[in-house]
Steps between C-alpha positions, in 0.01 A plus 500: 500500500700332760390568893724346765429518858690758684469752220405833537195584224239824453132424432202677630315240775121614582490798713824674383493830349785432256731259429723406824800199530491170618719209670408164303464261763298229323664156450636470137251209445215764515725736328539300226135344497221655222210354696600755772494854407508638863850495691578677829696786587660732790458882418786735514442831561807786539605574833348804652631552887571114677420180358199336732581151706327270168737680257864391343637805360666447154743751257690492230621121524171442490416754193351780678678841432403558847417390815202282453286251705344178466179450693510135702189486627264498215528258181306675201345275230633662159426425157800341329402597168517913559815429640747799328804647537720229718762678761680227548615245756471610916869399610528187664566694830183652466306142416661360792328834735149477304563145574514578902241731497243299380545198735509745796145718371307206415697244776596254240 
């Protein structure tokens, strides 16, 4: 199985209920590496009311069959090997926004 950063993936991290999806943000080196199993992610959770200042909201250029959105301001360390059911790519639009989002939350 193939992983490439900016793809959206389901796995179950430590302290979710049930499966949820994730934005690959890893480098590819990592990605690609077997001596590292653990890879970071953004969590996407569906819209309910408005997104929050830390959030990039994505849809269905992203994959999502609705509005959806990606949490900036906390990296989650995932397991690359229960990574299932890919999504996709999040459009380069949205990359660019993630992108932003992060350099302004952590001041990069």
């Amino acid at each position: 199985m193939k992983i490439r950063q900016w793809e959206v993936w389901k796995t179950r991290p430590p302290g979710f209920e049930k499966d949820h999806w994730f934005v690959i943000i890893s480098g590819q080196e990592r990605l690609d590496s077997l001596r590292h199993p653990q890879i970071n992610g953004l969590a996407c959770f569906t819209l309910r009311g408005s997104p929050f200042k830390t959030d990039v909201v994505l849809n269905g250029a992203d994959g999502f069959s609705s509005p959806t959105v990606c949490q900036c301001d906390l990296f989650f360390f995932l397991d690359k090997r229960k990574l299932h059911s890919s999504l996709g790519v999040v459009s380069w639009e949205r990359q660019q926004q993630i992108k932003s989002k992060l350099r302004e939350v952590f001041r990069l």
